[in-house]
N, CA, C and O atoms as a GROMACS GRO file, in nm:
protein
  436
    1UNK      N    1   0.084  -0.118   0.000
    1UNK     CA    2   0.000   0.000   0.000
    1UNK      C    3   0.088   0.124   0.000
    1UNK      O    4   0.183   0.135   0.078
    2UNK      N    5   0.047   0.236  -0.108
    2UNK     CA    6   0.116   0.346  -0.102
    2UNK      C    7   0.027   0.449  -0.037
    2UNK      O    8  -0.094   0.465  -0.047
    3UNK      N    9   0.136   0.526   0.045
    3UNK     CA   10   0.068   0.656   0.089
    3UNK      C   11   0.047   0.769  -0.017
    3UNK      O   12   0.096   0.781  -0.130
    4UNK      N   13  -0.044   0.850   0.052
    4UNK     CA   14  -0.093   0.885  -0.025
    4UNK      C   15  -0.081   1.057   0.030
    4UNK      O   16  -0.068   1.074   0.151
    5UNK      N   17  -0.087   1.172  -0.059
    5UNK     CA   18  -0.062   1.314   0.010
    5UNK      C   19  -0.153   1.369   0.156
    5UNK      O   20  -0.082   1.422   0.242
    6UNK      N   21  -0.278   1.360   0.181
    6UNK     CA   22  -0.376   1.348   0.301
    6UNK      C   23  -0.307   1.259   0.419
    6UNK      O   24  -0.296   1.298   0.535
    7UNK      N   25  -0.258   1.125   0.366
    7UNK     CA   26  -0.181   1.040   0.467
    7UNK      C   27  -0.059   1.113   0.546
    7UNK      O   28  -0.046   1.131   0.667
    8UNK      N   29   0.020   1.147   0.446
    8UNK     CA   30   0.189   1.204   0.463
    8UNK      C   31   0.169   1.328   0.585
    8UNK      O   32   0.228   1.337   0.693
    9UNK      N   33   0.072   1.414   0.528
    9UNK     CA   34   0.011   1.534   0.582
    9UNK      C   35  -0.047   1.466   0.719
    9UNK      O   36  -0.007   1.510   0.827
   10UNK      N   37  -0.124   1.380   0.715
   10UNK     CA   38  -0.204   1.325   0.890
   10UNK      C   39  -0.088   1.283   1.008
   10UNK      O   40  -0.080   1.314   1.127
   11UNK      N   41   0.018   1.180   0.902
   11UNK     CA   42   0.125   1.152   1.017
   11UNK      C   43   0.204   1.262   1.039
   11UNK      O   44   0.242   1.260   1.156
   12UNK      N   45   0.249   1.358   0.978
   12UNK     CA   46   0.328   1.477   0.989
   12UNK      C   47   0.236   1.534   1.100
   12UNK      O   48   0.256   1.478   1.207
   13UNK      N   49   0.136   1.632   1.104
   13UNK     CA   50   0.059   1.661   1.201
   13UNK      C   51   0.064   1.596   1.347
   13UNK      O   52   0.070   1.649   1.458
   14UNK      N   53   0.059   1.469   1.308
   14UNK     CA   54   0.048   1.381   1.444
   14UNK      C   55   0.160   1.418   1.538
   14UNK      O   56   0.147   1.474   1.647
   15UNK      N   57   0.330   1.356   1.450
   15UNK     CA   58   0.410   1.376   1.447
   15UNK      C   59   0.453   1.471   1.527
   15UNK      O   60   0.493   1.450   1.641
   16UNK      N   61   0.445   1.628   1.451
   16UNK     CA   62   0.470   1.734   1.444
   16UNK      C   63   0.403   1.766   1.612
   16UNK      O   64   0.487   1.806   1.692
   17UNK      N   65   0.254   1.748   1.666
   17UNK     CA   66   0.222   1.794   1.769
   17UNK      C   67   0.281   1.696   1.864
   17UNK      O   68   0.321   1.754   1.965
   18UNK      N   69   0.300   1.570   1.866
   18UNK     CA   70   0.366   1.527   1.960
   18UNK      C   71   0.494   1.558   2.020
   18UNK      O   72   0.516   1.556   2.141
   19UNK      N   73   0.589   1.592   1.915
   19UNK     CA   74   0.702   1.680   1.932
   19UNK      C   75   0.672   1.783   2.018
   19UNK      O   76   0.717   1.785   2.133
   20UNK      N   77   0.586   1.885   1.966
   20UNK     CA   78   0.570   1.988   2.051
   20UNK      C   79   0.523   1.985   2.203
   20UNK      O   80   0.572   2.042   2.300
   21UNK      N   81   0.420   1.908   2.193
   21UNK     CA   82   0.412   1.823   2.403
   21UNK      C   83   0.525   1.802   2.460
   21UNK      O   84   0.568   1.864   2.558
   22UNK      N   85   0.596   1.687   2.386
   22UNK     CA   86   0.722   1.671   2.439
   22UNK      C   87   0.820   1.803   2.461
   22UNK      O   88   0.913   1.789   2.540
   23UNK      N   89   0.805   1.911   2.405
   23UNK     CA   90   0.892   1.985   2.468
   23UNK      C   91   0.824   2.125   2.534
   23UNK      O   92   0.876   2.235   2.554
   24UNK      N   93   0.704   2.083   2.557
   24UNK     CA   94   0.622   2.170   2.665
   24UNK      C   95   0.654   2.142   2.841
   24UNK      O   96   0.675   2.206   2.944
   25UNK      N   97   0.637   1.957   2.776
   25UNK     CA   98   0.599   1.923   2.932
   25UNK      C   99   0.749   1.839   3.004
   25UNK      O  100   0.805   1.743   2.951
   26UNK      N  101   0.770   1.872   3.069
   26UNK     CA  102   0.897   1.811   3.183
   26UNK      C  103   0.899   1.685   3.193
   26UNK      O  104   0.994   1.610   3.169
   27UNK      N  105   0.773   1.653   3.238
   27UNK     CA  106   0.809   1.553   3.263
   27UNK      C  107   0.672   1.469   3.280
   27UNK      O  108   0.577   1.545   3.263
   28UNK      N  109   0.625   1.315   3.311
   28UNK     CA  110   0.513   1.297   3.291
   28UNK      C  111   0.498   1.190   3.387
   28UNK      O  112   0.538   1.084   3.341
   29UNK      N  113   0.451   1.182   3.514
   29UNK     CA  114   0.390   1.122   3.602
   29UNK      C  115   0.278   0.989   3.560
   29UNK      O  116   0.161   1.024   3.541
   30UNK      N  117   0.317   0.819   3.544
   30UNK     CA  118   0.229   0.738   3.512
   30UNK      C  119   0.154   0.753   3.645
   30UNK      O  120   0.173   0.822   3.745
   31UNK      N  121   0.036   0.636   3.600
   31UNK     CA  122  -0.040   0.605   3.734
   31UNK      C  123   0.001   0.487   3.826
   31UNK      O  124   0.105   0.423   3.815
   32UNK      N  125  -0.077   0.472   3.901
   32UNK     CA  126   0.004   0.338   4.001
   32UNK      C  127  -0.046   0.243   3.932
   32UNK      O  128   0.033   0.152   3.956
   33UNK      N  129  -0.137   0.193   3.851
   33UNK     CA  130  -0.124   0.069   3.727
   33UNK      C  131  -0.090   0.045   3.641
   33UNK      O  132  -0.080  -0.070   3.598
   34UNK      N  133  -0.056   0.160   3.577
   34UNK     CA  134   0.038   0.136   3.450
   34UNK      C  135   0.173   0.111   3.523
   34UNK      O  136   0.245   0.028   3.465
   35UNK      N  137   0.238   0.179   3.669
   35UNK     CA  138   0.387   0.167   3.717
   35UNK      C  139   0.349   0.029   3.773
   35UNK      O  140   0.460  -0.023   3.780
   36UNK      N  141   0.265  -0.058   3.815
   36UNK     CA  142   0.238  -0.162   3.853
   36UNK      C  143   0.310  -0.250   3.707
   36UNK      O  144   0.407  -0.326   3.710
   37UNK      N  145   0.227  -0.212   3.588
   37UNK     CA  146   0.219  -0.326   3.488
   37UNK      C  147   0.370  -0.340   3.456
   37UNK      O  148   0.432  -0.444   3.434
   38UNK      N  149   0.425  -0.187   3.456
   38UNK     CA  150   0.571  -0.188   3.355
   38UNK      C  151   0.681  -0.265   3.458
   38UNK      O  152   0.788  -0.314   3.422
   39UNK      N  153   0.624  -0.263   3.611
   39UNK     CA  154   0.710  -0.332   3.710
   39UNK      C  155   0.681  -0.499   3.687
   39UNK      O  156   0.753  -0.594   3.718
   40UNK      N  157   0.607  -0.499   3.650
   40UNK     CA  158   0.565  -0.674   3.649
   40UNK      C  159   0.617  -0.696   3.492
   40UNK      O  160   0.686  -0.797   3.481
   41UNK      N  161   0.601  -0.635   3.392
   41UNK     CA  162   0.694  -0.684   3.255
   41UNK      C  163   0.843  -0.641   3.267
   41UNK      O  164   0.897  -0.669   3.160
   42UNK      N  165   0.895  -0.608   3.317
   42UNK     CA  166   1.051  -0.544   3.333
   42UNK      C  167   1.105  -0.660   3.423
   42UNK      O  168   1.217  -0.703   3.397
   43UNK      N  169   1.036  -0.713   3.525
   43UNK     CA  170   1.079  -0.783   3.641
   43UNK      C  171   1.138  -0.718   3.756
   43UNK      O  172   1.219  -0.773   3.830
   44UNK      N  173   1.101  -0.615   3.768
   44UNK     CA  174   1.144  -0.497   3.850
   44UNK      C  175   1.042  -0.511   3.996
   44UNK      O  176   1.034  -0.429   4.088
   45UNK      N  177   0.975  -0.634   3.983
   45UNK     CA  178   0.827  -0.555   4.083
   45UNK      C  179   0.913  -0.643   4.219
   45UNK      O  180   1.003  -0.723   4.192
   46UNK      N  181   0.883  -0.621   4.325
   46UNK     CA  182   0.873  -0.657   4.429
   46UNK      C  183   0.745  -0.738   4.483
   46UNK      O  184   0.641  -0.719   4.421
   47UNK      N  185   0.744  -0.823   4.589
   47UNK     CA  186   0.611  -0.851   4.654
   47UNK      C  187   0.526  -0.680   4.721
   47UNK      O  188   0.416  -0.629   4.702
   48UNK      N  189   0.638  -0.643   4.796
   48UNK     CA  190   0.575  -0.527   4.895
   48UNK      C  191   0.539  -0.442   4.784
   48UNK      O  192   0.426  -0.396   4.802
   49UNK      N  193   0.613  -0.388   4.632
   49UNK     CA  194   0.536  -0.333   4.544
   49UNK      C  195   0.401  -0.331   4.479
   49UNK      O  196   0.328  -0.236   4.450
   50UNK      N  197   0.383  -0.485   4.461
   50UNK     CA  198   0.256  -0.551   4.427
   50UNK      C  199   0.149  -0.501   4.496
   50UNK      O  200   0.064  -0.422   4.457
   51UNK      N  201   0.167  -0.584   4.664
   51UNK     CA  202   0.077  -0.597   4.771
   51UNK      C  203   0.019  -0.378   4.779
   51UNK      O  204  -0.091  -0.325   4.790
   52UNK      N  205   0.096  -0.347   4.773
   52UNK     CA  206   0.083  -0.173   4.800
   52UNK      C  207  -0.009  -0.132   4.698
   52UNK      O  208  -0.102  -0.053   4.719
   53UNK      N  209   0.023  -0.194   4.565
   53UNK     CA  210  -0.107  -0.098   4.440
   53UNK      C  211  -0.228  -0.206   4.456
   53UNK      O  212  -0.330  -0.170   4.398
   54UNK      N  213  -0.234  -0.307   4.508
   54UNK     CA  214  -0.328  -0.372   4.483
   54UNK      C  215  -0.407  -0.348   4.628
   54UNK      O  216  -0.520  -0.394   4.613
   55UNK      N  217  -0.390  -0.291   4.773
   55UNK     CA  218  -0.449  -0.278   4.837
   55UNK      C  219  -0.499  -0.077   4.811
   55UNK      O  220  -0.578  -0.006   4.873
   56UNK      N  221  -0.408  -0.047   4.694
   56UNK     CA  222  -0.471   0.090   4.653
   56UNK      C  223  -0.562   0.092   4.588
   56UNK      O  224  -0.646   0.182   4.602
   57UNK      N  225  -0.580  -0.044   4.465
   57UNK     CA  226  -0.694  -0.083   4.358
   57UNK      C  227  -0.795  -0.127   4.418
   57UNK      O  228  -0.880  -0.161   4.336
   58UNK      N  229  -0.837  -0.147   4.558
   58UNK     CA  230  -0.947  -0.183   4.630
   58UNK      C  231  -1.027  -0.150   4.650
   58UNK      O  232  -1.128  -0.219   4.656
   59UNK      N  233  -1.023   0.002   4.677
   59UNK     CA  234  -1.079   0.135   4.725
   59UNK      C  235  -1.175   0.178   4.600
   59UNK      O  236  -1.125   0.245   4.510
   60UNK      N  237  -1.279   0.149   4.596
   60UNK     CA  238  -1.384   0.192   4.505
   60UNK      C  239  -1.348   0.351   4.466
   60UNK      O  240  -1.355   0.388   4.349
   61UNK      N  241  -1.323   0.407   4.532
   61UNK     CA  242  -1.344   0.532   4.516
   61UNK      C  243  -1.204   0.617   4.493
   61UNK      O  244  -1.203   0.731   4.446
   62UNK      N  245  -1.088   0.544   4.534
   62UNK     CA  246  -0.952   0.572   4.516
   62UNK      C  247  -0.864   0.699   4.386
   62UNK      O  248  -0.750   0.734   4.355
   63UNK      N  249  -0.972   0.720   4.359
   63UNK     CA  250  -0.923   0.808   4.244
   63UNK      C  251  -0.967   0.972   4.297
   63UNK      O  252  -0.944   1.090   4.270
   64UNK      N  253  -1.017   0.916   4.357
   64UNK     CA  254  -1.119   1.069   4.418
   64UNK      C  255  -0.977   1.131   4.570
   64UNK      O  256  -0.966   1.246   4.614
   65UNK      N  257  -0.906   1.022   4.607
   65UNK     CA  258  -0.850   1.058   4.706
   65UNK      C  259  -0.690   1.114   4.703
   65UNK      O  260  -0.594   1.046   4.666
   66UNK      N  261  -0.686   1.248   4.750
   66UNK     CA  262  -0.556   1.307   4.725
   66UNK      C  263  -0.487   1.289   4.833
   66UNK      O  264  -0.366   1.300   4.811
   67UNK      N  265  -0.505   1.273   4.907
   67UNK     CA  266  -0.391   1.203   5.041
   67UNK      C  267  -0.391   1.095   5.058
   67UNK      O  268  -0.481   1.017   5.026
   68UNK      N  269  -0.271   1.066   5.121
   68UNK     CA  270  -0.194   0.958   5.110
   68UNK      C  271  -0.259   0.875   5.206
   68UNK      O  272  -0.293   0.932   5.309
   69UNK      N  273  -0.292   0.722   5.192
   69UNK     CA  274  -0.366   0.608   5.204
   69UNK      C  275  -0.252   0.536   5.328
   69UNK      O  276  -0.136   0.513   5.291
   70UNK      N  277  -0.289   0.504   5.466
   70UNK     CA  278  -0.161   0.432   5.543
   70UNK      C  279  -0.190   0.313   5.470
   70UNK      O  280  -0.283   0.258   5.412
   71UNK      N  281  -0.005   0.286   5.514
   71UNK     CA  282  -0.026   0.150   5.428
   71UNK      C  283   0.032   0.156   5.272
   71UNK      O  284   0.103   0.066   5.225
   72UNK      N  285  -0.001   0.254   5.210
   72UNK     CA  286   0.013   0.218   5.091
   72UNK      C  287   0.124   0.367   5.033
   72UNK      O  288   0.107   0.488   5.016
   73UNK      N  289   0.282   0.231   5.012
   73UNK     CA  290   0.362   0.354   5.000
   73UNK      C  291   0.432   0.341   4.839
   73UNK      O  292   0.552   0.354   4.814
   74UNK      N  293   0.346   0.317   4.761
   74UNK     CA  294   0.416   0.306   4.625
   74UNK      C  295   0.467   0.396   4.511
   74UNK      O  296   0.395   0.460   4.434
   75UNK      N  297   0.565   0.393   4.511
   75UNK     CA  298   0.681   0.522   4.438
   75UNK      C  299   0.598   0.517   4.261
   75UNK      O  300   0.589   0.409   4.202
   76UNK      N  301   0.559   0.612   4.215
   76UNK     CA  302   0.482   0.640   4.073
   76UNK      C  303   0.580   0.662   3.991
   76UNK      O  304   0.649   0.761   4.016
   77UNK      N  305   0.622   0.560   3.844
   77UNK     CA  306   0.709   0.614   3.796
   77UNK      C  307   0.717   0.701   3.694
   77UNK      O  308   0.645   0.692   3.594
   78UNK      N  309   0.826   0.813   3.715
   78UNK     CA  310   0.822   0.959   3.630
   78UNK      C  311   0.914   0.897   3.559
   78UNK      O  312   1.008   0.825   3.594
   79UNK      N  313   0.850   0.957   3.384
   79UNK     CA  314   0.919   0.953   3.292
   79UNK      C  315   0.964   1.083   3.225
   79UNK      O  316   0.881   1.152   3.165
   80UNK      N  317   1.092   1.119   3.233
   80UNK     CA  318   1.151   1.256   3.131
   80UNK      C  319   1.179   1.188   3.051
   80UNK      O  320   1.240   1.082   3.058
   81UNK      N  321   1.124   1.262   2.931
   81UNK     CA  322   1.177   1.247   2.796
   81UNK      C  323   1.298   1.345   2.763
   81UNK      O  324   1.296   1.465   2.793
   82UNK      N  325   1.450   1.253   2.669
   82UNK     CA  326   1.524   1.381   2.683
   82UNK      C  327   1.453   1.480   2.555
   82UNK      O  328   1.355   1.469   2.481
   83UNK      N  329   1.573   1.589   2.577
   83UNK     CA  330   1.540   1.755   2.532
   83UNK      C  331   1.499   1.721   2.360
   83UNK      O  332   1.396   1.750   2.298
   84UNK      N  333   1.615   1.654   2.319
   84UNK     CA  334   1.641   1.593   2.158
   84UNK      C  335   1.554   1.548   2.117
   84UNK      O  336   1.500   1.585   2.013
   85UNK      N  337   1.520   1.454   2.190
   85UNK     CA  338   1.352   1.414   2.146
   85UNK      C  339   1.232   1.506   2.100
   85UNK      O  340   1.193   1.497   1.984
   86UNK      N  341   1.176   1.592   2.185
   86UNK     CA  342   1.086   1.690   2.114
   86UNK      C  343   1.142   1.758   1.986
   86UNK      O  344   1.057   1.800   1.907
   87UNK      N  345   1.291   1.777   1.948
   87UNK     CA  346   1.292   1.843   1.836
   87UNK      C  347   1.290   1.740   1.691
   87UNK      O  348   1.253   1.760   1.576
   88UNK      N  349   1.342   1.641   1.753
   88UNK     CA  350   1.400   1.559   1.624
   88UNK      C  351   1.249   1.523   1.577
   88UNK      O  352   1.222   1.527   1.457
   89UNK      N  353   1.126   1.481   1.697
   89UNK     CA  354   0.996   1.496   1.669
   89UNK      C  355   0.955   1.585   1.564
   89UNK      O  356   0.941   1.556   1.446
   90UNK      N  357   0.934   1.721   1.630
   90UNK     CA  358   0.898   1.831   1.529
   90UNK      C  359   1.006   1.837   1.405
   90UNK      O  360   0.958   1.861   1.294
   91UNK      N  361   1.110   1.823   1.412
   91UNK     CA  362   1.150   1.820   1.291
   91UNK      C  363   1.110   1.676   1.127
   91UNK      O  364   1.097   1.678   1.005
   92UNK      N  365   1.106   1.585   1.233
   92UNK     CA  366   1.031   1.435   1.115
   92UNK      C  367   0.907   1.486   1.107
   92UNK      O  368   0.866   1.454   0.995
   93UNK      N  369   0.803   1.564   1.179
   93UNK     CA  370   0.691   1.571   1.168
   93UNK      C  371   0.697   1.736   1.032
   93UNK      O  372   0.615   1.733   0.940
   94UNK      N  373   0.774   1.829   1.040
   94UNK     CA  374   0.776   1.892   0.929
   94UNK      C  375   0.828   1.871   0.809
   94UNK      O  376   0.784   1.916   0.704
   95UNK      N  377   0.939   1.791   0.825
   95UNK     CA  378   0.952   1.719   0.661
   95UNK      C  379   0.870   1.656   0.617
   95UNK      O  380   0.866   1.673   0.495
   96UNK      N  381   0.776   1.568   0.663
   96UNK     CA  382   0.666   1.494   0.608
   96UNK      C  383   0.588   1.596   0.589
   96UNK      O  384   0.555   1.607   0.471
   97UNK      N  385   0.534   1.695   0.677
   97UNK     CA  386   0.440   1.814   0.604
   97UNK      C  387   0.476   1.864   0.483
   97UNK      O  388   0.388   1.868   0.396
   98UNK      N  389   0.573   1.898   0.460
   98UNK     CA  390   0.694   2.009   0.324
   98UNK      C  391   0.663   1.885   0.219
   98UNK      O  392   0.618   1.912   0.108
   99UNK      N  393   0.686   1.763   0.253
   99UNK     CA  394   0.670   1.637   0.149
   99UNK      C  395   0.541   1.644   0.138
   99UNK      O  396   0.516   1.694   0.028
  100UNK      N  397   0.444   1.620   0.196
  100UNK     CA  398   0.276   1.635   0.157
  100UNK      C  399   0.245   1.735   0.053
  100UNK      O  400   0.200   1.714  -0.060
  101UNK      N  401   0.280   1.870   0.118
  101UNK     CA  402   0.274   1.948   0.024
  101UNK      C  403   0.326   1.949  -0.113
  101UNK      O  404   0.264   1.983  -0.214
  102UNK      N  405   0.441   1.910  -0.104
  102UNK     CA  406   0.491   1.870  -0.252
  102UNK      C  407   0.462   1.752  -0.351
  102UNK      O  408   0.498   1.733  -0.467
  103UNK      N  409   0.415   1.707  -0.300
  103UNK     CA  410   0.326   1.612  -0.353
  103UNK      C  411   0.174   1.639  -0.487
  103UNK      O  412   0.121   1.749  -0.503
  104UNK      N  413   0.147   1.554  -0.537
  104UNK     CA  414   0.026   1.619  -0.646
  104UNK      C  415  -0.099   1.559  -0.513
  104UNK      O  416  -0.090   1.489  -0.412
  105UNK      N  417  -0.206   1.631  -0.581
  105UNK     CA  418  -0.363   1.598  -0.474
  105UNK      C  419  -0.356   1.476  -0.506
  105UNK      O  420  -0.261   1.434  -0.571
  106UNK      N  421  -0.477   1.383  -0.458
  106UNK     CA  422  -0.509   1.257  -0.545
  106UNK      C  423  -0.628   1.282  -0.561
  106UNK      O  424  -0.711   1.341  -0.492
  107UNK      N  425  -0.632   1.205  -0.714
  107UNK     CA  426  -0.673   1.251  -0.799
  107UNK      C  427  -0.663   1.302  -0.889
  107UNK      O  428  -0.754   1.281  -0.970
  108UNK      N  429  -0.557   1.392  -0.927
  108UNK     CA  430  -0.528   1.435  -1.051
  108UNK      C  431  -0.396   1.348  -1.119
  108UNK      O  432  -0.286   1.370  -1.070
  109UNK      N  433  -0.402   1.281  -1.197
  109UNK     CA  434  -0.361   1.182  -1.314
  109UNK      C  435  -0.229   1.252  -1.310
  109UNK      O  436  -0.139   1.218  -1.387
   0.00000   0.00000   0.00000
């Protein structure tokens, strides 16, 4: 399957704004189940890690609560993206724009 000028142009866009998040935001705080899951595929997890998000996942209402739960002391893992990253982003995401554009519409023969 060939791409097509609308295509080139959608992933560039995509591209292009993700770059730019990435170099808005510092840094990006997961939740305690996604730092649960990536600890259990990495092999990183502990028992006392486990036992801590899963007596946090209990709590019906746990999302609603901004202080800290006794008992439950589980470190959330922050991800920085480095600096290079947001540009090299915006930069693949504007060559594919400049290429869209240069491109013919489709449709015309």
């Amino acid at each position: 399957m060939e791409f097509n000028r609308n295509q080139y142009f959608m992933v560039g866009l995509v591209i292009l704004f993700l770059g730019i998040q990435f170099r808005l935001v510092d840094s990006y705080l997961l939740s305690k189940p996604v730092t649960k899951f990536l600890a259990e595929k990495t092999g990183k997890a502990s028992p006392q890690t486990l036992n801590a998000v899963s007596k946090f996942e209990e709590s019906p209402l746990s999302f609603l609560s901004f202080s800290k739960q006794p008992g439950v002391s589980l470190l959330q893992k922050v991800i920085r993206p480095p600096t290079w990253l947001g540009w090299a982003l915006i930069s693949v995401g504007a060559v594919l724009i400049l290429h869209s554009l240069a491109m013919r519409a489709p449709g015309t023969g």
